[in-house]
C-alpha positions as CSV (number, residue, x, y, z in Angstrom):
1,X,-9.6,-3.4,3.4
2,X,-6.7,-5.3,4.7
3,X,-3.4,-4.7,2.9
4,X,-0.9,-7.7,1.0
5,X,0.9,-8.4,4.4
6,X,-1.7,-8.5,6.5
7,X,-3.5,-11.0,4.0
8,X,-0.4,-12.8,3.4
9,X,0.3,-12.8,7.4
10,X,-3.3,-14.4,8.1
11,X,-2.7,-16.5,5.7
12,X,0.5,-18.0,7.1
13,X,-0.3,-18.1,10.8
14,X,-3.8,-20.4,9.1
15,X,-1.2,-22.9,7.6
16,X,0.8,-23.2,10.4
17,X,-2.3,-24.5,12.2
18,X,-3.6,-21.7,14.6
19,X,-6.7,-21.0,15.3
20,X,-9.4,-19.0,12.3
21,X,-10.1,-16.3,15.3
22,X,-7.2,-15.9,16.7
23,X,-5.3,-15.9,13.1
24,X,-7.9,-12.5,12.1
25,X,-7.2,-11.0,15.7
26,X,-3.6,-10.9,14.9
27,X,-3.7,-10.6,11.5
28,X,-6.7,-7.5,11.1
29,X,-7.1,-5.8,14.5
30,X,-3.5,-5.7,15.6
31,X,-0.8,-6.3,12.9
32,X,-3.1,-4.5,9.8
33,X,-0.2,-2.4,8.5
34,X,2.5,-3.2,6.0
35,X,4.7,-2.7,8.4
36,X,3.7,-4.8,11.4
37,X,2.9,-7.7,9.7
38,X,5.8,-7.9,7.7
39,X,8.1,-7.6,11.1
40,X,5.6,-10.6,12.5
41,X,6.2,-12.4,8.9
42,X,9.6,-12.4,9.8
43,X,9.6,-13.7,13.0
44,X,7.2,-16.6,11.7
45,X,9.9,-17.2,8.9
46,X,12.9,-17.2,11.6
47,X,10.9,-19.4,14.6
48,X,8.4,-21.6,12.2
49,X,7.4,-23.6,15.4
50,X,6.7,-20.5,17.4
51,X,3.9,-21.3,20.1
52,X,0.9,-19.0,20.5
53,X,2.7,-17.4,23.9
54,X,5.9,-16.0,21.9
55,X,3.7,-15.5,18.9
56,X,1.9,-12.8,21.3
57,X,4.5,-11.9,23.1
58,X,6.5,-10.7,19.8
59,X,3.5,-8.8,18.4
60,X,3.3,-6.6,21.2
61,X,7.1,-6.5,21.1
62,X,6.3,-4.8,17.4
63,X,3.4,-3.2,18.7
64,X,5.5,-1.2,21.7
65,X,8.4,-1.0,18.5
66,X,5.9,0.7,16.3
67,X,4.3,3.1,19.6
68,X,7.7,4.1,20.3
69,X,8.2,5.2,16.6
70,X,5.3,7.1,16.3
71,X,5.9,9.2,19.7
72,X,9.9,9.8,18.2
73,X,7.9,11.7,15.5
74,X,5.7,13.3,17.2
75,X,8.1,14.6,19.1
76,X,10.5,15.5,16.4
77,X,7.6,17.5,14.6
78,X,6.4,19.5,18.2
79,X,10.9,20.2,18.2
80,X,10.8,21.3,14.5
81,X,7.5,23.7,15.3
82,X,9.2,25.4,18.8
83,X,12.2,25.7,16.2
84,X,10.9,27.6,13.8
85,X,8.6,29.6,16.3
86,X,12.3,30.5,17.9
87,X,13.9,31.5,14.4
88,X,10.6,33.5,12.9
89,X,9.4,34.8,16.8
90,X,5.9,34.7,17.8
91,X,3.1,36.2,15.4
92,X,-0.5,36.8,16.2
């Protein structure tokens, strides 16, 4: 089930005159959280003639925003874990 954004966001990109397929590409298979369609929202709101090229080029903008995130806590929990291991010492 798609959330508000993403509905709201495939919504949009429809009634600015792109293409059904391409809108439910975008929309469901790579901007289907809250937050990445609501960064890509945002764009639309701030370039409202944006051609399909920058379209694309500013969801994978988000999309390598978004990766970049997730490794920043991944790698903040792996720190946290070799922190505590370090303050409690090794057991087992």
């Amino acid at each position: 089930m798609a959330s508000g954004k993403t509905e709201e966001l495939y919504r949009l990109l429809l009634s600015k005159g792109y293409p059904q397929k391409f809108c439910a590409e975008i929309a469901y298979k790579n901007m289907n959280t809250d937050y990445t369609a609501a960064r890509l929202l945002g764009y639309l709101r701030r370039m409202p003639d944006a051609g399909i090229e920058e379209l694309i080029d500013e969801m994978l903008a988000i999309l390598e925003d978004r990766q970049r995130f997730v490794r920043k806590k991944q790698a903040e929990h792996a720190q946290s874990a070799i922190n505590e291991m370090y303050e409690k010492g090794m057991t087992g």
